[in-house]
N, C-alpha and C positions, 0 to 999 in steps of 0.2 A: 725683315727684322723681327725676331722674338718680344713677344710682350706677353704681360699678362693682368687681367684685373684684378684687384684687391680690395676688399671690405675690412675696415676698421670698427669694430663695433666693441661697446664696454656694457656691463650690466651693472646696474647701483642696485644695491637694495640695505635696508634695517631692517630686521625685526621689529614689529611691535613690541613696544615693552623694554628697547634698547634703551642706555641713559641718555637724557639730552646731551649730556657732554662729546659721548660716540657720535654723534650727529654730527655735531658742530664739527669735533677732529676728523670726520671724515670731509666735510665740507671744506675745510680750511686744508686740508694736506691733499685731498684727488679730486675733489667735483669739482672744486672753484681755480683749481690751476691748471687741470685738464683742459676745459672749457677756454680758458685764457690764453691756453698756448696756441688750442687748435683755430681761435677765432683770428689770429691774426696768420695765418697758412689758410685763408678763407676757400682754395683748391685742395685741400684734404677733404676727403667727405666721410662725416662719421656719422655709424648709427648707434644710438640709446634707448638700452630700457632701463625706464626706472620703476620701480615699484610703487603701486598709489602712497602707504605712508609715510615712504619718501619724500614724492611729489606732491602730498599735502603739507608736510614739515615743510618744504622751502617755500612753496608759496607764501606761507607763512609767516619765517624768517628771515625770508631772502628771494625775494619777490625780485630783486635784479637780476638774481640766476634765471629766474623763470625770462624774464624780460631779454637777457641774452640769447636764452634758446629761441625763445620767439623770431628775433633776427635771424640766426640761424636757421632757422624751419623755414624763414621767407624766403632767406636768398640761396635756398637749395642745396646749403652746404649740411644740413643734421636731416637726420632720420630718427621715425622712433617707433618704438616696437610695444605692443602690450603685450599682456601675461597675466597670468591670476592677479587680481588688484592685492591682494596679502601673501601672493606669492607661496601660496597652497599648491603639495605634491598634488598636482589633477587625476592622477590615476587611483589615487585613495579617496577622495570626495563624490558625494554623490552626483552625475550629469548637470542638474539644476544647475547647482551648486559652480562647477567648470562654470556653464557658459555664463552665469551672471557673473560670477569674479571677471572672468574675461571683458565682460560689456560693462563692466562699473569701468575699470581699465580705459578701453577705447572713448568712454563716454564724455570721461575726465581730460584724457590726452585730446579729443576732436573740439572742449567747450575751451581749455586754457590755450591750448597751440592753434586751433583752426586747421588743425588738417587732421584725417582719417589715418591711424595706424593699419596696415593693411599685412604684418609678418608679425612674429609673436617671439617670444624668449619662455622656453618651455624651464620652469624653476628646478633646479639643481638634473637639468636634461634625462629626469626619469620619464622613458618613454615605454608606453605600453600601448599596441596600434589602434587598439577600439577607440585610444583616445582622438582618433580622425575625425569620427561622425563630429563627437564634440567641439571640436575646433572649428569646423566647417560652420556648425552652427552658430558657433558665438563670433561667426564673419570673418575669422582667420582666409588669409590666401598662402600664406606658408610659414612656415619655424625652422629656428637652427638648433641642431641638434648634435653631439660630437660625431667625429668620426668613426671612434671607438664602435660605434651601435653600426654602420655603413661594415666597417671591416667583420664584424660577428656578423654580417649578411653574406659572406663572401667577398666583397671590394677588395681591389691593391688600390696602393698609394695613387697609379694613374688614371684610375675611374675616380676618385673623388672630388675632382675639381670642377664641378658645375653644380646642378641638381638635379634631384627626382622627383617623379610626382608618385606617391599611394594612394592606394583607395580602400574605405572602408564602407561595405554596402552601395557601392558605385558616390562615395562623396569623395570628391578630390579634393586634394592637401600638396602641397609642395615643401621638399623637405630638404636642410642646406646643411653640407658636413660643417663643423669647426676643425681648421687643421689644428693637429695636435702638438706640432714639431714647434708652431706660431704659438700656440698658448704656453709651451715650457721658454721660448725663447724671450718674450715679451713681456717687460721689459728688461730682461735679467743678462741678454748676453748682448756682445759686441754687434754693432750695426751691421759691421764686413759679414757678417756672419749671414744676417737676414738675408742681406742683398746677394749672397753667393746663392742661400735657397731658394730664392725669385726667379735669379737666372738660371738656374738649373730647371727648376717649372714649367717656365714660357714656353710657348708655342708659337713656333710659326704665323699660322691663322689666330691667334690672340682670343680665341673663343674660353679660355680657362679662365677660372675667377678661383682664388684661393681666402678665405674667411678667418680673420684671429677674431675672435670672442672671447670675453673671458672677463673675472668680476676687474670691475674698477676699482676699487679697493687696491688692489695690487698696486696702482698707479699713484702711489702714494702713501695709503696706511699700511702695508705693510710693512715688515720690520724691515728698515732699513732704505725703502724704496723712495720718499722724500728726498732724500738726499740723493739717491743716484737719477731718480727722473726728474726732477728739477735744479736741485743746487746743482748737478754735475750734466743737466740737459741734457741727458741722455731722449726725452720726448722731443724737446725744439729737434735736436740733431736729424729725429728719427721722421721729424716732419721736413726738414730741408734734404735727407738724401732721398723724398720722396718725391721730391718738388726737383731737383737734379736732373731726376732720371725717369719724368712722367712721359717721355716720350714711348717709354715703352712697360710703366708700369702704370695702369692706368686705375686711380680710389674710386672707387665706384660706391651706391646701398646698395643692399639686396634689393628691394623692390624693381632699380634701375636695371642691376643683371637680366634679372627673373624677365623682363618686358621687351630685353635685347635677344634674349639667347635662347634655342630651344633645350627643352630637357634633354639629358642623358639616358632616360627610359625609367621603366616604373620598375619600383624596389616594395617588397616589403619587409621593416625592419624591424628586428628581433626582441622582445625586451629587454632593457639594458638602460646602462648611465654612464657618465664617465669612469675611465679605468679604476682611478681613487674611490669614490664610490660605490662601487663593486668589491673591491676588499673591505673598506668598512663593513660595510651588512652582514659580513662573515664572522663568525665564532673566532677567538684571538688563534685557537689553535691553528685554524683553518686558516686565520689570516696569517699565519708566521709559514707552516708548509706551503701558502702561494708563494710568498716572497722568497722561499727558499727555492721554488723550483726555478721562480721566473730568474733569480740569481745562477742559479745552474745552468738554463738554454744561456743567458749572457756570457757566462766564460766558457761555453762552448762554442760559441759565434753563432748558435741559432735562434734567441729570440726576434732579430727584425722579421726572419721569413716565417714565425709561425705568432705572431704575438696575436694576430686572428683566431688563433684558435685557444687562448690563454687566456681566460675570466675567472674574474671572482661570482659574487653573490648577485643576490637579488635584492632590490632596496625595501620591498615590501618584510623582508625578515629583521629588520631591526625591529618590528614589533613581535617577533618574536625572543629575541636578543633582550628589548628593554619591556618586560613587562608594564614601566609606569608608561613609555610613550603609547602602549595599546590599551591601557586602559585609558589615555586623555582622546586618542583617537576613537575610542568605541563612545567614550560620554559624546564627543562632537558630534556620531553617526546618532544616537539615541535621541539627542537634540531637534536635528536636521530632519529624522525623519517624523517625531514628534508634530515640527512646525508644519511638516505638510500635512498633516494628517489630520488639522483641526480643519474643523467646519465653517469658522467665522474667519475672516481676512485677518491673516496675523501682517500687523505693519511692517513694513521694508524693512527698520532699523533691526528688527529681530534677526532678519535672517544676515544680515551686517553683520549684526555682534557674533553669529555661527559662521561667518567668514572669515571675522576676525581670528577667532576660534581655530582654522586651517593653516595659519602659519607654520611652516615646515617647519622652522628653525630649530622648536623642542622637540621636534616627534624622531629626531636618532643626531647619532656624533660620529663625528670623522676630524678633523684635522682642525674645525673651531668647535665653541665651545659646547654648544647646541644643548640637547636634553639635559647635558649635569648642572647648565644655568638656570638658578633658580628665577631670576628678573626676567628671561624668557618665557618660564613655561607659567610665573602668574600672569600674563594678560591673558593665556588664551586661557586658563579657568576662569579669569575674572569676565573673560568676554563671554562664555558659554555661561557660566552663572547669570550675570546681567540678560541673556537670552531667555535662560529657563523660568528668573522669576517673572520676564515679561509673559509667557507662557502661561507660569500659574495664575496672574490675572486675569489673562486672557481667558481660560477653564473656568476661573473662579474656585479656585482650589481654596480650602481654608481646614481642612484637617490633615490626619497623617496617612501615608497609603503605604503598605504592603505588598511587596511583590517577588517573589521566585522566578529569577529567570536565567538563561548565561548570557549576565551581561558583557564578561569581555571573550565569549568566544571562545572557551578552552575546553571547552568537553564538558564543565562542572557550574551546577545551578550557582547564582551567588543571589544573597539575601539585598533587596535595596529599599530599604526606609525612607520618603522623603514626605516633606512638610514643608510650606511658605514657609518656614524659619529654617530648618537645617534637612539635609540627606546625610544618610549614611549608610554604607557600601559594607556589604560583609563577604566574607567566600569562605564558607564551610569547609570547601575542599582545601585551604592553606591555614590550618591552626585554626578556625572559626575566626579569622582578625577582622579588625575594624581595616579597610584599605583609603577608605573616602569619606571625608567628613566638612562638610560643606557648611560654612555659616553665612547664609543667603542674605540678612542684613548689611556686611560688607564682602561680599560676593566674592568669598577667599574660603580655599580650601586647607584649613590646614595639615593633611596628609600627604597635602602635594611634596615628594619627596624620593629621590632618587637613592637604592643602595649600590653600595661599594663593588662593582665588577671590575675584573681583569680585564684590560684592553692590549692591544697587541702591541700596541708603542710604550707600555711599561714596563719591557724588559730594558729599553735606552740609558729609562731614567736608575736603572740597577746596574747598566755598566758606567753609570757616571760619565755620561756622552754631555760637555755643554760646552759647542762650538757652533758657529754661525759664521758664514761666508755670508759678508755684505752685500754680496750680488746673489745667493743663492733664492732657488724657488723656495716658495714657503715649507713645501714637502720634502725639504731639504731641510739638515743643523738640527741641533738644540738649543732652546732656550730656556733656563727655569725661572719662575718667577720670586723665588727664595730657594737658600741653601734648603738640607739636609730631607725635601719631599720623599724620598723615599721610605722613611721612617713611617710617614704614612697610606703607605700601600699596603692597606689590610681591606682584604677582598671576604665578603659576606654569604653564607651560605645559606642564609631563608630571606627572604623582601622582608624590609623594615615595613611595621605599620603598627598599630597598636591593637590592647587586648590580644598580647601575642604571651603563651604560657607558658612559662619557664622553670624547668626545677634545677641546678645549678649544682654541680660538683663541688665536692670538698676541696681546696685550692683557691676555687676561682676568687678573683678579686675584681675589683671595678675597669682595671687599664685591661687585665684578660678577655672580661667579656666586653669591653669599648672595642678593642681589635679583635673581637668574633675567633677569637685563640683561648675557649676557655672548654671546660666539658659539660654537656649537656648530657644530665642523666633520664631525661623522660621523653616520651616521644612525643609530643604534643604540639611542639613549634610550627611545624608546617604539615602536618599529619590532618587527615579529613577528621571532621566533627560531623554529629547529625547536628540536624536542626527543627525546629516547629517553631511558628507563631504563630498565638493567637492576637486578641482584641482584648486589651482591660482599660476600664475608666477613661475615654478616651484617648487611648494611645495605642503601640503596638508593646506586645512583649515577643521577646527573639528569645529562643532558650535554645543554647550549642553546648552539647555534649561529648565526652569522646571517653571510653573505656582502654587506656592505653597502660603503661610501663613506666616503671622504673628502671633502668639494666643496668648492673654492677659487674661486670667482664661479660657474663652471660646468664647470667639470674636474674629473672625478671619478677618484679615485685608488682601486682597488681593494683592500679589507682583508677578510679572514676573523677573526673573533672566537669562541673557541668559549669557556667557562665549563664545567668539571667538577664540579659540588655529589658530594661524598661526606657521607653521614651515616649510623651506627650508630644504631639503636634506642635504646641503652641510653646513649648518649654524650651527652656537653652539649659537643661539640663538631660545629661544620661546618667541614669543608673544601672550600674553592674552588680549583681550580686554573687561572687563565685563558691560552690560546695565543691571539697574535694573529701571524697571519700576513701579510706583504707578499703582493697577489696581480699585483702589476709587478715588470717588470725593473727598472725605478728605485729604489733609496732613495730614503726618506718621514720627516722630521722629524715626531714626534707627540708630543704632550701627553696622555698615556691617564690617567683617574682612573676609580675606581670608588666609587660615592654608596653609603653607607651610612646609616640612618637608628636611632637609637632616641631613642623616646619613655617620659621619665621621669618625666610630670605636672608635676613643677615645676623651672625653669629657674634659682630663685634659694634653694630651699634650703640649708642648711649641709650638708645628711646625703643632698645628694647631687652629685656632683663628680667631675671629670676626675684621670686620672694619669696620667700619659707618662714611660715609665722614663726614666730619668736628667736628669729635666729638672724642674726648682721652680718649678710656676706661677705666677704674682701673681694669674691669676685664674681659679678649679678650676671655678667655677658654672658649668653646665651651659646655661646663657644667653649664656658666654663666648664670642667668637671670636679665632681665631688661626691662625695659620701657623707649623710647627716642618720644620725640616730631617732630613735621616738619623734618621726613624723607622721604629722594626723591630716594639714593644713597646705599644699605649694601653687602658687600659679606662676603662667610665663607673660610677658606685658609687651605688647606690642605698642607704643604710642604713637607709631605711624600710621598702622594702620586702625587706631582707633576699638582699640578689643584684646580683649585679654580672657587666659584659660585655665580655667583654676581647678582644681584637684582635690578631694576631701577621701579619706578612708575613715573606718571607726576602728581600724584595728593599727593602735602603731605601728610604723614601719622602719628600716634603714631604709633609705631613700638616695641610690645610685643617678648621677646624674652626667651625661657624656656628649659630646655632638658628634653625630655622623656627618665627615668628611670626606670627599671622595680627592682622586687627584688626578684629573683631564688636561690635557691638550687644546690650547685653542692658537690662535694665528699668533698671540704672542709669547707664545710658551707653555709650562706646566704651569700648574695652579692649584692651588687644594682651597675646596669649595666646600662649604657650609652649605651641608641640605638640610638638619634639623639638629633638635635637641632632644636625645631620648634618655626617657626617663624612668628606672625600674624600682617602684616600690617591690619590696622582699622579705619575707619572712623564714627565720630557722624554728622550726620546730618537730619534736615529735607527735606521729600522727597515732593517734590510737583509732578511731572512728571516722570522725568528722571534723574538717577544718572550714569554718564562714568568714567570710570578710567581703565588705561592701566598701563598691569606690564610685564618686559619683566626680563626671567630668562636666564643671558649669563653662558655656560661651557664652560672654557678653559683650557688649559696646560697654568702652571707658566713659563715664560721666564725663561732659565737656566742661 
């Protein structure tokens, strides 16, 4: 008789920084009926990985969940896997870094459960092979990883069903496909269906084991899935036609396989992720010609027999893709390598909070919300800030430091200012802008802010696709979270960030240049500056200059632009002083503004809002836009987080004021997300000479 083994295993995880409320709805809708179904089919064997601050939320809250696995773990019916304790891409972090996330993991699973995790759940399956030594070290005996990565090795579908063992530098690792067909089918298609692929699997000799993996989430928070794996029992169902027919389908862990069966022989396997995965990372263009081609081998009947040889990207290029996640990923590396670097014992918690720091979830996007979520990407600045200033006491740091370096990597020096009170980040080579501005007293960036790109799923929301099969994969349908999103799909052609110089064509209005549909007559925006600083009075001065254009069809009108940053160590205030200089005999009518951006996470709270001296706005939200005349005076008020950023010029200004928007994709649809509020002081004048104007940007904490 034909049989074959089978692994059920699910992966949980939250980001840091998720709401508690996502907690709870995922507890209430997949962890805690999961759990409930399988506890009473106590001959299903399931494995779990959950992510540490996960599995410190429940302990926490739900210290019964924990008390049920524990049963579970005794009476041999759960397995459970560790993995980065934060659930950090390991191939981007430094070694250390892997195998302690790895051993805080195991550390935490072997003190609550009493028993040793000994296979691992590699986070969102980016594999790259060097990562073996590190596995091996931080006690791993093996991981599962998709199929996908097995078939760009060369495999067919019936080499997959056991395992491999690699090596790197003679350290062995044992490594488990996820079938693919199991994770699109699970839980979304009819049972007959599964059980027809099992039998078709089996073997004679029963030595094949087949793996569905895949998030748990699906088992309930997804849209829709509630309701069909529970109210409609689609899992009970999928637990008793297992329980039917154990005669010859036999649930197994991995661990259990791995101890029964010899390997399949030694692979080594390519870099790669899942198939999804792999077109993300890719440029939208690039991702609409995959999917066009991979649709072409389909109605020609040959993608099954070549889809091995059909990939997308690389996962390491969304940082080239999102400039902001490579700049939060190079402050994490700058950090990390910092902490090793000191002389005197930096305590544990530091290199934690640079842990914390490595959650994948903001550092790229694909199908959830990921980097354009602003409550994701503040804990990990709030956690590598909370690192850095344990650092500066650690030093004993107490004035300002200057330094020229390329800090993100791109060919071009960038200027970084920092001080116990604030950093700030400049890159000559993109308009001379301010990119990073850190207020280390509440350990908040406020530049943290993502601009408006084209993504490859936003041509959908332009043919007005909003349909959804209740049973569908998530990578399936449309959902929008509000009518008319496409209104704002206005995609940005320089990175928002501030002390960004603008001279503005005749036309443009506020909503022209809010949707980056306006003319820009000078080159200045994203164009290289020089730079020098020295040392005055205690602080650093930064001076960016650039000798560039006016262009009117093709006559260029020549301007000098210089910018003066002054900043004190100790001060919560920057001074900018900018001269623009006429460099013709002619006078020159100009429209000069200068972009300023801050990001407050949310655009429509109460307790956080605009003020403009002398003037009662109708509408203070931080979402708002407007146009004000003769301003001297504005700031923006956080009262959550306790700080507010105020704005002073000596030269009146019209004072433009708009939120950058963006509109992503995550598991429950489209969305248009609040990344900041940018704000352009602007002046009309004719230039004969010289134009001055001073603008001074004060950060403080709100009196309590």
């Amino acid at each position: 008789m034909k049989s074959i083994s089978t692994v059920f295993a699910v992966h949980n995880h939250q980001p840091i920084g998720n709401f508690e409320s996502v907690f709870e709805e995922a507890y209430q809708h997949s962890y805690k009926p999961l759990l409930d179904v399988l506890a009473i089919h106590p001959s299903i064997k399931l494995t779990q990985h959950w992510t540490g601050p996960l599995l410190e939320w429940l302990v926490k809250r739900h210290p019964e969940l924990i008390e049920k696995m524990k049963q579970m773990v005794l009476k041999g019916q759960l397995e459970l896997l560790t993995g980065a304790y934060y659930e950090a891409i390991l191939a981007i972090i430094p070694e250390a870094d892997r195998i302690g996330q790895i051993r805080k993991l195991s550390d935490f699973i072997e003190k609550t459960f009493d028993v040793e995790p000994r296979g691992m759940w590699l986070a969102e399956r980016v594999w790259e092979q060097p990562l073996v030594g590190s596995l091996v070290k931080a006690g791993v005996e093996f991981v599962v990883v998709d199929d996908t990565h097995f078939y760009h090795a060369g495999l067919r579908d019936e080499e997959l069903l056991g395992y491999y063992i690699t090596e790197e530098e003679g350290a062995l690792l044992k490594v488990i496909p996820i079938d693919n067909r199991l994770r699109y089918t699970v839980p979304f298609r009819p049972l007959e269906e599964i059980l027809h692929y099992l039998q078709k699997i089996a073997s004679e000799d029963g030595r094949r084991v087949v793996v569905n993996a895949d998030d748990g989430e699906k088992f309930g928070v997804w849209p829709n899935t509630f309701k069909s794996v529970y109210e409609e029992r689609w899992l009970e169902n999928f637990c008793k036609m297992l329980e039917e027919n154990r005669s010859w389908i036999h649930t197994t862990h991995l661990g259990a396989y791995i101890d029964n069966h010899l390997p399949e022989g030694r692979i080594y396997l390519p870099t790669s992720s899942y198939s999804e995965m792999m077109k993300w990372a890719l440029n939208p263009t690039a991702f609409v010609h995959l999917e066009r081609f991979e649709n072409q081998l389909k109605d020609a009947s040959l993608y099954e027999e070549n889809a091995s040889f059909v990939r997308g990207g690389y996962w390491r290029n969304f940082l080239t893709r999102y400039p902001e996640a490579n700049h939060m990923h190079k402050k994490m590396l700058r950090l990390a390598h910092r902490a090793r670097a000191q002389k005197k014992k930096v305590p544990k918690n530091v290199f934690e909070k640079i842990w914390a720091g490595q959650c994948n979830d903001p550092y790229w996007h694909g199908v959830f919300g990921g980097l354009y979520l602003p409550n994701l990407r503040f804990p990990v600045y709030r956690n590598l800030l909370h690192a850095e200033t344990r650092l500066d006491a650690l030093e004993g740091r107490r004035s300002v430091t200057v330094e020229e370096t390329d800090f993100d990597v791109d060919g071009f020096p960038e200027v970084l200012i920092e001080s116990p009170m604030m950093n700030l980040y400049f890159k000559p080579s993109m308009g001379g802008s301010l990119v990073e501005l850190d207020f280390k007293p509440a350990h908040f960036n406020l530049l943290d802010i993502v601009s408006r790109r084209e993504e490859g799923y936003h041509r959908r929301l332009l043919f007005k696709k909003n349909e959804y099969d209740n049973k569908a994969n998530i990578h399936d349908g449309v959902l929008v979270k509000e009518e008319g999103l496409e209104q704002y799909l206005n995609f940005d052609w320089y990175r928002h960030a501030s002390l960004i110089d603008h001279f503005l064509g005749e036309g443009t209005t506020l909503e022209s240049f809010a949707r980056s549909k306006y003319l820009e007559l000078g080159d200045f925006v994203n164009q290289p500056y020089e730079s020098k600083t020295r040392k005055v009075n205690g602080g650093i001065e930064l001076t960016l200059s650039r000798s560039g254009a006016l262009w009117r069809e093709t006559k260029a009108h020549r301007i000098f632009v210089e910018k003066k940053i002054l900043y004190r160590g100790e001060d919560e205030k920057i001074e900018t002083r900018y001269m623009i200089r006429n460099m013709e005999k002619d006078p020159v009518n100009i429209w000069f503004g200068v972009e300023f951006n801050v990001g407050m996470m949310a655009g429509d709270a109460h307790d956080r809002y605009y003020e403009i001296e002398n003037l009662s706005l109708t509408d203070k939200r931080l979402r708002s836009s407007g146009e004000e005349s003769n301003v001297k005076h504005w700031k923006l008020v956080d009262e959550w987080l306790g700080i507010e950023t105020e704005f002073s010029t000596n030269a009146p200004a019209t004072l433009w004021r708009a939120p950058i928007e963006t509109v992503s994709l995550s598991e429950s649809g489209f969305e248009r997300i609040y990344q900041s509020s940018m704000l352009i002081p602007n002046w009309k004048l004719r230039l004969e000479s010289e134009f001055s104007v001073r603008i001074v940007q004060t950060v403080r904490q709100l009196q309590k």
